[in-house]
PyMOL commands that place a pseudoatom at each C-alpha (Angstrom):
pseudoatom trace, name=CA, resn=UNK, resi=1, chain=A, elem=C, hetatm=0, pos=[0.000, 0.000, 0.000]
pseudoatom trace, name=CA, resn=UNK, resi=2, chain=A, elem=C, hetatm=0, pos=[1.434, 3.247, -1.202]
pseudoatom trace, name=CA, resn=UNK, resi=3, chain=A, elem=C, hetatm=0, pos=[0.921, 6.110, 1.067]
pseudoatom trace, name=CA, resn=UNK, resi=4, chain=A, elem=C, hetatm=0, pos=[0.186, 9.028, -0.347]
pseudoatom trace, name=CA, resn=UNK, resi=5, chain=A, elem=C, hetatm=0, pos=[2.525, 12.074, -0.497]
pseudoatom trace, name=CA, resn=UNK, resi=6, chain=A, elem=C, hetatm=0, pos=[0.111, 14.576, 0.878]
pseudoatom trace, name=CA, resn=UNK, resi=7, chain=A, elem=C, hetatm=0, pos=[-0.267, 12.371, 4.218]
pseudoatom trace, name=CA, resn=UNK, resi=8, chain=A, elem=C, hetatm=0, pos=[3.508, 12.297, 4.309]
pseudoatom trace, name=CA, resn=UNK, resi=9, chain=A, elem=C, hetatm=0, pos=[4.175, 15.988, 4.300]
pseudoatom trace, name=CA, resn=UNK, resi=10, chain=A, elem=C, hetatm=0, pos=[1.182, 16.956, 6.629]
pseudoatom trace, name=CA, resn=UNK, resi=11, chain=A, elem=C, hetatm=0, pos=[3.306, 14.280, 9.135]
pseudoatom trace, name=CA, resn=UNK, resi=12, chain=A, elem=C, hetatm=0, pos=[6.389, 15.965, 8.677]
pseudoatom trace, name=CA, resn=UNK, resi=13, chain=A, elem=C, hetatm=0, pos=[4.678, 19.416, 9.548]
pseudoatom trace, name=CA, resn=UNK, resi=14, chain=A, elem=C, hetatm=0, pos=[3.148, 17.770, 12.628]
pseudoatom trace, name=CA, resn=UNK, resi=15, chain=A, elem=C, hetatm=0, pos=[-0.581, 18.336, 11.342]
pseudoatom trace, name=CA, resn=UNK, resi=16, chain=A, elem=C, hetatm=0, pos=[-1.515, 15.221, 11.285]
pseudoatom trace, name=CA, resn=UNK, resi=17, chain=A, elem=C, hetatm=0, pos=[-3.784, 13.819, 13.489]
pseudoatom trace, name=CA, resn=UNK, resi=18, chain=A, elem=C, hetatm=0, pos=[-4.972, 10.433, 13.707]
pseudoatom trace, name=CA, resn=UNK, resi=19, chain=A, elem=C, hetatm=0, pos=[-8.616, 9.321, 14.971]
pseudoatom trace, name=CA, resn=UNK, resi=20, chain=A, elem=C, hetatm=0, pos=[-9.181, 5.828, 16.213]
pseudoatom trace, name=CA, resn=UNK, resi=21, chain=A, elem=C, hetatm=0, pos=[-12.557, 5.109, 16.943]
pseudoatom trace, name=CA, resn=UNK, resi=22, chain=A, elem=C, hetatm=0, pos=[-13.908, 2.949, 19.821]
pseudoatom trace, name=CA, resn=UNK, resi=23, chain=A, elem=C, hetatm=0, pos=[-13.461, -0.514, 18.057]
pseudoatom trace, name=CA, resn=UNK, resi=24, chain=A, elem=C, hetatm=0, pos=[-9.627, 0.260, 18.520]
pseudoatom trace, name=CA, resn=UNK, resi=25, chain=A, elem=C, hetatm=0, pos=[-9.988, 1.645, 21.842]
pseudoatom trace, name=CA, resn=UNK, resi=26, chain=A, elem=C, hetatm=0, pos=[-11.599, -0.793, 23.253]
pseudoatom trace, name=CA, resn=UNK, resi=27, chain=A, elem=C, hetatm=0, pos=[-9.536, -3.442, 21.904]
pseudoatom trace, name=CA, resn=UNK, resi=28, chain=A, elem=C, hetatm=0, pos=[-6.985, -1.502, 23.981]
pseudoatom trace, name=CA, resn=UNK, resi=29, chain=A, elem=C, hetatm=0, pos=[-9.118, -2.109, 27.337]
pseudoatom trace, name=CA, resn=UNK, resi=30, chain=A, elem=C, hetatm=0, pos=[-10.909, 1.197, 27.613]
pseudoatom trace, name=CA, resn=UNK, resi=31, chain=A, elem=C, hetatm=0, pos=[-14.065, 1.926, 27.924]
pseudoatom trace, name=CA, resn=UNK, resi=32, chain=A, elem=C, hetatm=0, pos=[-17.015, 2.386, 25.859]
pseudoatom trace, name=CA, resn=UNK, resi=33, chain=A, elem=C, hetatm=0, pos=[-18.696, 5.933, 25.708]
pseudoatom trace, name=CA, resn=UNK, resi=34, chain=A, elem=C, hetatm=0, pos=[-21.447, 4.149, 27.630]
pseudoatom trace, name=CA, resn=UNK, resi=35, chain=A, elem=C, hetatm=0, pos=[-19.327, 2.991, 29.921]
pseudoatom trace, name=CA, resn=UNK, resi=36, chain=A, elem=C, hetatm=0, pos=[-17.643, 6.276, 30.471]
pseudoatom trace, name=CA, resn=UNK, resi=37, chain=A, elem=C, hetatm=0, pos=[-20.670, 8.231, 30.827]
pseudoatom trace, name=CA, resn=UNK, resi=38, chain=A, elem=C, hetatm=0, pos=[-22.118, 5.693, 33.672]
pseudoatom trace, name=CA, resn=UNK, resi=39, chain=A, elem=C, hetatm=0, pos=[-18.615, 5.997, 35.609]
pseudoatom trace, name=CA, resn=UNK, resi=40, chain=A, elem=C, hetatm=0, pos=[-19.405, 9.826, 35.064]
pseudoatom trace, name=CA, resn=UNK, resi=41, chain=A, elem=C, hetatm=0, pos=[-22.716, 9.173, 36.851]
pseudoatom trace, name=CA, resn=UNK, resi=42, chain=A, elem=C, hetatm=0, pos=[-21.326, 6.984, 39.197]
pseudoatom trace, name=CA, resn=UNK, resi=43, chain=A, elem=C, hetatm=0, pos=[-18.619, 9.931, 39.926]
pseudoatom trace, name=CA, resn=UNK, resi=44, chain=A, elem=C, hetatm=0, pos=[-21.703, 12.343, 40.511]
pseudoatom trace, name=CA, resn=UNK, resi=45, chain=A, elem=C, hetatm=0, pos=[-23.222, 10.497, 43.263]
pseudoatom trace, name=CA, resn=UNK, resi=46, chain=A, elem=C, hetatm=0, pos=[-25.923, 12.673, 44.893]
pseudoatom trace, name=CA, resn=UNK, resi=47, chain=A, elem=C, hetatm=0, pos=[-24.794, 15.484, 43.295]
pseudoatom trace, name=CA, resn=UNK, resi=48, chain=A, elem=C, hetatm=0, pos=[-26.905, 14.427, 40.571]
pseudoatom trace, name=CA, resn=UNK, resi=49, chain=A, elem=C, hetatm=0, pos=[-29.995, 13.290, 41.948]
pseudoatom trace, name=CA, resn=UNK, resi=50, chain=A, elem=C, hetatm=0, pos=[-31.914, 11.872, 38.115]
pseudoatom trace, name=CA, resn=UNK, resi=51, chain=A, elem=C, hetatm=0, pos=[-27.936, 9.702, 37.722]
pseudoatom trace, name=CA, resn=UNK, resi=52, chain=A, elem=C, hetatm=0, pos=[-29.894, 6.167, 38.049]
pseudoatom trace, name=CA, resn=UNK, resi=53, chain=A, elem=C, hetatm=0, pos=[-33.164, 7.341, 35.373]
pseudoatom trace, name=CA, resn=UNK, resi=54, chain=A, elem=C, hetatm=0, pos=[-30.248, 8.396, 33.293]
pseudoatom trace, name=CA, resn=UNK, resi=55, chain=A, elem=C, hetatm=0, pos=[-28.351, 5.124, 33.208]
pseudoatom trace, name=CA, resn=UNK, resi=56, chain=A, elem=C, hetatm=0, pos=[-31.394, 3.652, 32.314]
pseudoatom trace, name=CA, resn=UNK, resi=57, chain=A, elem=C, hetatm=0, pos=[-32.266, 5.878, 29.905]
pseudoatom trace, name=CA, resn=UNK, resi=58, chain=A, elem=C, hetatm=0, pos=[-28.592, 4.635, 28.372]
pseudoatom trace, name=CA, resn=UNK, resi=59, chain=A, elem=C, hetatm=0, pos=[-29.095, 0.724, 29.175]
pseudoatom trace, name=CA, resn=UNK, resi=60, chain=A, elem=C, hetatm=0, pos=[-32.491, 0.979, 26.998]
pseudoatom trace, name=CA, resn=UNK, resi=61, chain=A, elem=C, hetatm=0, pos=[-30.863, 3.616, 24.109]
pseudoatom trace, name=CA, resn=UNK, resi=62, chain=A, elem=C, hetatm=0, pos=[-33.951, 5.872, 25.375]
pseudoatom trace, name=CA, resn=UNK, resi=63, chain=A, elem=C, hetatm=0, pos=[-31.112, 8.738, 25.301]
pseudoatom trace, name=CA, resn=UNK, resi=64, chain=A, elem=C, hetatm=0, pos=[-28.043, 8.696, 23.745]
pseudoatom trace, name=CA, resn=UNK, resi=65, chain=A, elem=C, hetatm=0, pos=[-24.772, 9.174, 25.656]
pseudoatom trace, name=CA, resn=UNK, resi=66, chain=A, elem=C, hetatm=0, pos=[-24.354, 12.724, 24.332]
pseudoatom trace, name=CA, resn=UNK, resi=67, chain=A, elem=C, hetatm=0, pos=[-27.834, 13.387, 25.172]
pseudoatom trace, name=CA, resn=UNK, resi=68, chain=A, elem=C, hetatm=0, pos=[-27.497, 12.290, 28.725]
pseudoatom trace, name=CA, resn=UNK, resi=69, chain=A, elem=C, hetatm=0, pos=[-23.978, 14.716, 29.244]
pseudoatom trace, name=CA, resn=UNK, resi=70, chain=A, elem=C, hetatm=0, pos=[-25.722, 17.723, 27.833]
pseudoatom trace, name=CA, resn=UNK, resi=71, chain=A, elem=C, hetatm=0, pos=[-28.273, 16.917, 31.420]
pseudoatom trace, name=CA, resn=UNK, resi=72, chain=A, elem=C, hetatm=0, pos=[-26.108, 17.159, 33.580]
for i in range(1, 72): cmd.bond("trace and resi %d" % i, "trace and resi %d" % (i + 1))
show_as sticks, trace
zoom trace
């Protein structure tokens, strides 16, 4: 596979970034977003007193993990 020259160049610049998506996170032992957002939750306590309707709104994909940080 021949990488192309543009990709090169924007390395040697340092502008490249690279974006690896939860399938390769994961792999690497971390957690899911849904994961992260219930340990969120979990971090919250009784500072956030709607944290177990919201994990359940995650568990049954009622809300969406974005959904449920823009809440609290």
């Amino acid at each position: 596979m021949e990488i192309p020259k543009s990709l090169i160049e924007k390395m040697n610049k340092n502008q490249l970034v690279i974006f690896a998506g939860a399938g390769l996170s994961m792999n690497a032992g971390l957690p899911s977003w849904i994961d992260l957002i219930n340990g969120i939750l979990d971090d919250l306590g009784d500072k956030e007193p709607k944290k177990d309707k919201y994990k359940d709104a995650l568990k049954d994909e009622i809300m969406t993990p974005l959904e449920v940080l823009n809440k609290i």
